[in-house]
N, CA, C and O of each residue as an XYZ file, in Angstrom:
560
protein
N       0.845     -1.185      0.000
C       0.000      0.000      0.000
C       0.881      1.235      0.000
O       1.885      1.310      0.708
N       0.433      2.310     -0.903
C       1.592      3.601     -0.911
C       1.008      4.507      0.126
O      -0.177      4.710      0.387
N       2.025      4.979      0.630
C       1.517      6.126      1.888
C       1.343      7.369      0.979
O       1.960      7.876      0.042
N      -0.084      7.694      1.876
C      -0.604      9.020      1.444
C       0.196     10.501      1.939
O       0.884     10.623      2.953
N      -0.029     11.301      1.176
C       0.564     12.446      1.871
C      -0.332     12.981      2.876
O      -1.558     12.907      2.797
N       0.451     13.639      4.029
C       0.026     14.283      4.863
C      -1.234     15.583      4.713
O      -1.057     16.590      4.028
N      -2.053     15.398      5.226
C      -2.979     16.280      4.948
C      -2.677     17.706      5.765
O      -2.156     17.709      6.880
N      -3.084     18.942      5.040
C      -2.731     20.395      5.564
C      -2.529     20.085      6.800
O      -3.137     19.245      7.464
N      -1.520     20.885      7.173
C      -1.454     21.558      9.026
C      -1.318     20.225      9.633
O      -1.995     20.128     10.656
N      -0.325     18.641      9.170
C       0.209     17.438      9.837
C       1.267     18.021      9.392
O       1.293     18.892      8.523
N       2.538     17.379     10.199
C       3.731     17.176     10.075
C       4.389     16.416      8.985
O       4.375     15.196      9.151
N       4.978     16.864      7.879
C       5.834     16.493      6.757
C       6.279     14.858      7.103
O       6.191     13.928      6.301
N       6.642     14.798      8.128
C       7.361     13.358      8.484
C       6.821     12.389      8.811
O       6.749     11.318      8.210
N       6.101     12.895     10.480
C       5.159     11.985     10.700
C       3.888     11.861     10.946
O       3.377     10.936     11.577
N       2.971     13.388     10.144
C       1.770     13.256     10.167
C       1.067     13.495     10.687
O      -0.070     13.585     10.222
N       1.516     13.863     12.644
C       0.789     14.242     13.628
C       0.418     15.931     13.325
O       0.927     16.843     12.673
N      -0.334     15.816     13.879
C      -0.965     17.547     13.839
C       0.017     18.639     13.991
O       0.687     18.234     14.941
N       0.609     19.999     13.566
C       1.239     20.990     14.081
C       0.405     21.834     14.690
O      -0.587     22.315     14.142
N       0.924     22.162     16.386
C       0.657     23.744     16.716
C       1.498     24.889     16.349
O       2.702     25.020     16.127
N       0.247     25.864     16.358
C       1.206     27.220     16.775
C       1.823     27.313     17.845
O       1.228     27.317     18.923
N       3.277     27.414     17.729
C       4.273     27.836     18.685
C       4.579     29.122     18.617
O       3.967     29.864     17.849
N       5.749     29.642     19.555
C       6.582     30.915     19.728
C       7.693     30.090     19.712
O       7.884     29.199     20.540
N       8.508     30.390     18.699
C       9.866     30.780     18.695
C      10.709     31.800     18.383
O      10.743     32.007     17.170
N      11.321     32.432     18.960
C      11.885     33.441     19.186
C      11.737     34.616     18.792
O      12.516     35.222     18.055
N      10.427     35.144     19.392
C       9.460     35.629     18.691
C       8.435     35.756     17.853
O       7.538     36.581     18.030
N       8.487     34.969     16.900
C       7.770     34.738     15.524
C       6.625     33.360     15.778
O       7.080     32.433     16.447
N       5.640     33.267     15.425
C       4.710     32.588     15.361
C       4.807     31.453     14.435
O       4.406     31.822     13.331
N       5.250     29.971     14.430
C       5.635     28.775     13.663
C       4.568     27.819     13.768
O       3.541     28.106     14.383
N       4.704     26.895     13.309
C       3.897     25.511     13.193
C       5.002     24.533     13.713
O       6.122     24.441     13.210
N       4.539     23.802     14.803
C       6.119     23.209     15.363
C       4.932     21.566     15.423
O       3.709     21.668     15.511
N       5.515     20.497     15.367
C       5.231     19.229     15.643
C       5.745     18.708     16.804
O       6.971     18.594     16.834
N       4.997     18.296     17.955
C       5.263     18.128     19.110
C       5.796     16.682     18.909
O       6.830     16.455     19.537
N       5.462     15.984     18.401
C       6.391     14.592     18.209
C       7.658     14.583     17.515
O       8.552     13.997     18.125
N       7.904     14.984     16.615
C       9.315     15.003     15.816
C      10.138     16.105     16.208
O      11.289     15.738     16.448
N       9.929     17.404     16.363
C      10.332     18.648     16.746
C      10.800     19.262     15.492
O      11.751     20.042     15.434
N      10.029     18.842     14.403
C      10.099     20.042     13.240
C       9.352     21.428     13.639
O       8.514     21.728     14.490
N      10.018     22.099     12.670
C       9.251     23.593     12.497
C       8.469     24.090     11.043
O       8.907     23.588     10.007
N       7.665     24.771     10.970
C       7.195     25.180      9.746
C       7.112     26.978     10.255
O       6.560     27.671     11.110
N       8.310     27.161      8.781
C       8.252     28.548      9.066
C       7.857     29.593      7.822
O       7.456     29.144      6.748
N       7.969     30.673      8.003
C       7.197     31.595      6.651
C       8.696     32.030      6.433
O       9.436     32.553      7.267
N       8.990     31.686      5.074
C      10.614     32.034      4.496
C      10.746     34.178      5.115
O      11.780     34.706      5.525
N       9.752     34.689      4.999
C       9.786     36.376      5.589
C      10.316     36.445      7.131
O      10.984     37.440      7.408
N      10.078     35.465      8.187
C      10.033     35.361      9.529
C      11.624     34.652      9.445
O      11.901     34.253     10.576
N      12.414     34.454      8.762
C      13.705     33.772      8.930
C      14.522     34.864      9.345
O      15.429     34.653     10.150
N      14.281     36.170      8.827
C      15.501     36.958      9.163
C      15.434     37.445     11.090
O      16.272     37.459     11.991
N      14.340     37.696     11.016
C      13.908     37.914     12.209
C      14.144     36.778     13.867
O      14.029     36.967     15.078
N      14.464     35.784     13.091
C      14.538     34.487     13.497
C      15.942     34.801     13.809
O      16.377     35.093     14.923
N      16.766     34.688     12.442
C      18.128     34.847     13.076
C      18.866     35.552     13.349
O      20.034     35.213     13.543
N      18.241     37.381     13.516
C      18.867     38.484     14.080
C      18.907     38.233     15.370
O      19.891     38.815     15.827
N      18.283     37.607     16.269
C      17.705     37.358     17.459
C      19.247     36.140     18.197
O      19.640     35.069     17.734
N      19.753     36.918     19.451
C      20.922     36.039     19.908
C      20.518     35.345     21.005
O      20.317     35.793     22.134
N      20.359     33.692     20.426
C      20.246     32.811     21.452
C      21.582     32.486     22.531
O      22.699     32.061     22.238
N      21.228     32.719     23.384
C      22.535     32.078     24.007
C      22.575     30.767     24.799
O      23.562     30.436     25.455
N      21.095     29.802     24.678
C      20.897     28.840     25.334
C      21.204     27.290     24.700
O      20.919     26.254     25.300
N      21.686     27.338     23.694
C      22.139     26.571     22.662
C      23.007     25.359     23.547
O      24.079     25.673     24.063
N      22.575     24.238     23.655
C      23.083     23.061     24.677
C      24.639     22.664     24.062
O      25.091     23.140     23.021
N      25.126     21.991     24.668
C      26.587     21.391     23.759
C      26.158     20.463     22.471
O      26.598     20.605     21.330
N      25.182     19.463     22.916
C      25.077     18.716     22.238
C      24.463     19.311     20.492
O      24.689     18.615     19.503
N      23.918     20.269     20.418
C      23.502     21.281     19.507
C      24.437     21.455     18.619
O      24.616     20.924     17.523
N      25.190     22.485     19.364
C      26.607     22.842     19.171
C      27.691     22.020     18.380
O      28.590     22.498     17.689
N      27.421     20.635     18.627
C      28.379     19.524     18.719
C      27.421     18.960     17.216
O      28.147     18.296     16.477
N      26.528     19.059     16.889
C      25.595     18.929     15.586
C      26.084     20.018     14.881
O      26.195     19.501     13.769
N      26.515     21.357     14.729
C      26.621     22.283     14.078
C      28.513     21.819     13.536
O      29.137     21.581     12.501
N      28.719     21.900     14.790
C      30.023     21.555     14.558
C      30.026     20.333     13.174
O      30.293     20.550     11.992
N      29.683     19.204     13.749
C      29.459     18.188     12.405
C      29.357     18.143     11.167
O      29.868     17.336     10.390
N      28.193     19.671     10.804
C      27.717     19.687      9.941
C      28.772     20.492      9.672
O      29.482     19.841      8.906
N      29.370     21.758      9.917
C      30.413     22.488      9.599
C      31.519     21.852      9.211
O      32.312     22.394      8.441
N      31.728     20.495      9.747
C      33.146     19.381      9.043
C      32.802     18.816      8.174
O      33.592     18.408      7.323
N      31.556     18.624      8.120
C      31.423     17.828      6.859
C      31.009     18.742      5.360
O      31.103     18.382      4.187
N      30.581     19.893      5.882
C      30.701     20.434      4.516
C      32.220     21.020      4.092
O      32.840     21.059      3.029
N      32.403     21.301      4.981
C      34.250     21.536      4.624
C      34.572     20.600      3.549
O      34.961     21.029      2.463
N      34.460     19.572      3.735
C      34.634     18.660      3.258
C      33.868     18.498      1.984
O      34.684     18.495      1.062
N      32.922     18.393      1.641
C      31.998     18.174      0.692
C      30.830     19.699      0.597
O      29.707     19.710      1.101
N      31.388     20.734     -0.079
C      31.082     21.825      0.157
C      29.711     22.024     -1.020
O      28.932     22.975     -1.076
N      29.742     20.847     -1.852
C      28.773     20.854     -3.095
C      27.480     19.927     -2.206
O      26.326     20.006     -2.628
N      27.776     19.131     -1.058
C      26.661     18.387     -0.900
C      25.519     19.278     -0.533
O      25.782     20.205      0.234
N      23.876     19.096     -1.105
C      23.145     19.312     -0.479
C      21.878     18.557      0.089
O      20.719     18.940      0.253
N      22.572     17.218      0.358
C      21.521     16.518      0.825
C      20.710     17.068      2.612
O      21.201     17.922      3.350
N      19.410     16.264      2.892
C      19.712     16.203      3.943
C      20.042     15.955      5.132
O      20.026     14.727      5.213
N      20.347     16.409      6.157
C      20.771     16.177      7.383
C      20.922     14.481      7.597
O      21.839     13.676      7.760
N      19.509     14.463      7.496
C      18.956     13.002      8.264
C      18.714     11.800      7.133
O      19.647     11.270      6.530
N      17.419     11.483      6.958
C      17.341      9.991      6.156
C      17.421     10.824      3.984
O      16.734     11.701      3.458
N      18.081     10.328      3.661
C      18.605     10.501      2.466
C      17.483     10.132      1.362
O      17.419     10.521      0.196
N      16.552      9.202      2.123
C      15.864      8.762      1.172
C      14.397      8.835      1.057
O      13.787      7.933      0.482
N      13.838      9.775      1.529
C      12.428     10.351      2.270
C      11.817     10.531      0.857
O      12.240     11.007     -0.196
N      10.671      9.967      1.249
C       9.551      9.975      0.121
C       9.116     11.335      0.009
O       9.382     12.158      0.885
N       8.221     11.721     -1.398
C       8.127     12.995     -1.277
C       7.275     13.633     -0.116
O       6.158     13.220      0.194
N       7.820     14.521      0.398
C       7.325     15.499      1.217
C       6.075     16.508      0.980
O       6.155     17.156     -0.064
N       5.326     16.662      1.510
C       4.292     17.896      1.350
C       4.251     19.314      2.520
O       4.347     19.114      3.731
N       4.106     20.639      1.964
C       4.195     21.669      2.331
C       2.863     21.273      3.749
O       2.291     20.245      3.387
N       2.414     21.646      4.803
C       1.858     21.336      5.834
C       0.939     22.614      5.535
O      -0.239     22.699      5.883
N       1.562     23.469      4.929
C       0.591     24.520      5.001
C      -0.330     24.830      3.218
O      -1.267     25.620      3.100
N       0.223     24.034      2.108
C      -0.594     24.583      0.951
C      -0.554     23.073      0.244
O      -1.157     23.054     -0.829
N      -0.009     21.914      0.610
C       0.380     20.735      0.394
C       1.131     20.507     -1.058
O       1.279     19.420     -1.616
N       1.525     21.673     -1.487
C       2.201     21.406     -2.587
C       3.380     20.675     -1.919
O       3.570     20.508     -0.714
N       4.368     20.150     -3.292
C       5.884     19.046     -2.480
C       6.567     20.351     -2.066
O       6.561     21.486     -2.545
N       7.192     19.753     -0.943
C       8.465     20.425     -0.494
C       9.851     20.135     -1.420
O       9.785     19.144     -2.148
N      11.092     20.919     -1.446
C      12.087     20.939     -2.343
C      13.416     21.053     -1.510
O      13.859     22.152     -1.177
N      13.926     20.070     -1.246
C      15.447     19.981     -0.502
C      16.326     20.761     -1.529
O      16.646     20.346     -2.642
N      16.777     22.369     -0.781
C      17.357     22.953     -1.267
C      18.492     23.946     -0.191
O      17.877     24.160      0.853
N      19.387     24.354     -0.157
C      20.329     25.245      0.516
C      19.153     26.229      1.219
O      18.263     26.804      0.592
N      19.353     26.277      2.577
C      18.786     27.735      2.878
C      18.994     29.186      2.075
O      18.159     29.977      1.635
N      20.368     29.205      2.065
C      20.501     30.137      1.228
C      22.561     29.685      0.837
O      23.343     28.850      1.292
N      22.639     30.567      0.005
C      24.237     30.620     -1.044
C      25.576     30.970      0.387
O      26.796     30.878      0.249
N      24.927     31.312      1.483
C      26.345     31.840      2.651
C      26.202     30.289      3.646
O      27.050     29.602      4.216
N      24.609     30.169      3.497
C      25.068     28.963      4.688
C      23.918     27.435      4.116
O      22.691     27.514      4.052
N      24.477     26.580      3.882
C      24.207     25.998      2.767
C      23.531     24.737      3.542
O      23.484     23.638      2.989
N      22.919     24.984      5.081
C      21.996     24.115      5.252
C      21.007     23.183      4.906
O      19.902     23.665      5.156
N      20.949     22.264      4.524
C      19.612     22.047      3.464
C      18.352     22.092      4.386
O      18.184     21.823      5.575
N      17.444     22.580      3.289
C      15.963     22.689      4.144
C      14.881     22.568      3.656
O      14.702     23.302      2.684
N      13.895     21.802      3.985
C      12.557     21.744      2.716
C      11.828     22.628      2.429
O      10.948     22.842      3.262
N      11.836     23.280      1.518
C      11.049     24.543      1.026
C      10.075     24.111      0.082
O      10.157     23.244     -0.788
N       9.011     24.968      0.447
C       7.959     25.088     -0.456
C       8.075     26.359     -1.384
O       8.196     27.569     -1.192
N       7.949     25.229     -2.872
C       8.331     26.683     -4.009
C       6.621     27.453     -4.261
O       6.315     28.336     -5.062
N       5.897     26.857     -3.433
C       4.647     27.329     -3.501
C       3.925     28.760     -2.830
O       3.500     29.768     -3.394
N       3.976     28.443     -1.616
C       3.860     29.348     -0.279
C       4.884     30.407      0.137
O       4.700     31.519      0.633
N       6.278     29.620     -0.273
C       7.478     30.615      0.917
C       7.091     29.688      1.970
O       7.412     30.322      2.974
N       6.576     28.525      2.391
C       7.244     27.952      4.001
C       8.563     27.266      3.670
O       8.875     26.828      2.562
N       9.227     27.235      4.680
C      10.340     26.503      5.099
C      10.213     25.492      5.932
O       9.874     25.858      7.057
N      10.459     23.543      5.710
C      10.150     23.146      6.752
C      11.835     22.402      7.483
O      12.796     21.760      7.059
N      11.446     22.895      8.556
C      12.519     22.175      9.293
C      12.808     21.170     10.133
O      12.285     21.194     11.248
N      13.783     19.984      9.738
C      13.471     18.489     10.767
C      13.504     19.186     11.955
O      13.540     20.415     12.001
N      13.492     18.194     13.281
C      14.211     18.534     14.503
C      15.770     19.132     14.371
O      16.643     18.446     13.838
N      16.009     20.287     14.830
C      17.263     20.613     15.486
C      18.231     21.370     14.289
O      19.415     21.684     14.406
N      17.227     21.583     12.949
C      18.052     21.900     11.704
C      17.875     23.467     11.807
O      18.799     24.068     11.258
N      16.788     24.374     12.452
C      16.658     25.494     12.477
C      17.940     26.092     13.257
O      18.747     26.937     12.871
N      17.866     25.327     14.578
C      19.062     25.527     15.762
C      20.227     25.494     15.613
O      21.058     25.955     16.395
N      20.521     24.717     14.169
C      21.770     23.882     14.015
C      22.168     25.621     12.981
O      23.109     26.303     13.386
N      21.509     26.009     11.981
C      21.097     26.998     11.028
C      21.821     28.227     12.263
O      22.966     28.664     12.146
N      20.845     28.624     13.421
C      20.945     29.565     13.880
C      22.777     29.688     14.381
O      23.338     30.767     14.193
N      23.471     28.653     14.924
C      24.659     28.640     15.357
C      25.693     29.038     14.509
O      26.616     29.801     14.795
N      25.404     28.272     13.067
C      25.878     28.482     12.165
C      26.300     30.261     11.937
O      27.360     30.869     11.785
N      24.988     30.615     12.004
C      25.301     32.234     11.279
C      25.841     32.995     12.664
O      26.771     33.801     12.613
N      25.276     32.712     13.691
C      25.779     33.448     14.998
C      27.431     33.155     14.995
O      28.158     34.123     15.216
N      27.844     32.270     14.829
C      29.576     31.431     14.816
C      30.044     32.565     13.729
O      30.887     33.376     14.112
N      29.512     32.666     12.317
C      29.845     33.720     11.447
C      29.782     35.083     11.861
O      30.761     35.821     11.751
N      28.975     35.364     12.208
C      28.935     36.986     12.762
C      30.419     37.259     13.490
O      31.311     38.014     13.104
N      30.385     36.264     14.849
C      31.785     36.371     15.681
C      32.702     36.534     14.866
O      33.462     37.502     14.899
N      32.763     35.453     13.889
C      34.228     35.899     13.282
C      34.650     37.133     12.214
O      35.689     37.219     11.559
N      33.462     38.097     12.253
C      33.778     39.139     11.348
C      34.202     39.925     12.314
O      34.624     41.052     12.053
């Protein structure tokens, strides 16, 4: 039997319902089981002007990872996690989502909807995103 896609406002992954959350300011669609986010591509900057400083090691120690391994493989843009994920749907307009670079400076991959402007994010890829550019800022 082929699995159906997720119907509006479930979670990309696993389907369960998203609430509205607060994160760091901005109003998201977060999945209380997986700990994705669904965000509005406009609410990103705002997202990451904002200095977290509560960022755990183990976070940190994910950013780090991802920072060695693109060193390394600076063309990859797969993502993070399972490589081989059936197609995805936007949670908010159900068009597919599109594993693509956040953007050309920090080359996170992230599922975007070329439909809406959402951005969806697994667990821990927004956080992993935010360290990233905060680590850059320092070093200018």
């Amino acid at each position: 039997a082929s699995k159906q896609a997720p119907k509006p406002g479930r979670c990309p992954r696993c389907a369960e319902t998203l609430a509205e959350a607060d994160y760091e300011g901005v109003t998201i669609l977060a999945c209380r089981s997986c700990g994705g986010k669904l965000v509005r591509e406009e609410d990103m900057d705002r997202i990451l002007i904002r200095r977290e400083t509560g960022f755990d090691s183990s976070l940190r120690g994910k950013a780090a990872d991802f920072r060695e391994r693109f060193v390394r493989n600076p063309l990859q843009t797969m993502k993070m996690g399972d490589r081989d994920d059936p197609v995805r749907r936007c949670p908010s307009c159900g068009y597919r989502l599109y594993s693509r670079p956040f953007n050309y400076q920090y080359f996170v991959p992230v599922d975007r909807c070329l439909d809406c402007g959402r951005i969806w994010f697994d667990a821990d890829e927004i956080e992993i995103l935010q360290i990233l550019v905060e680590d850059a800022s320092k070093e200018k």
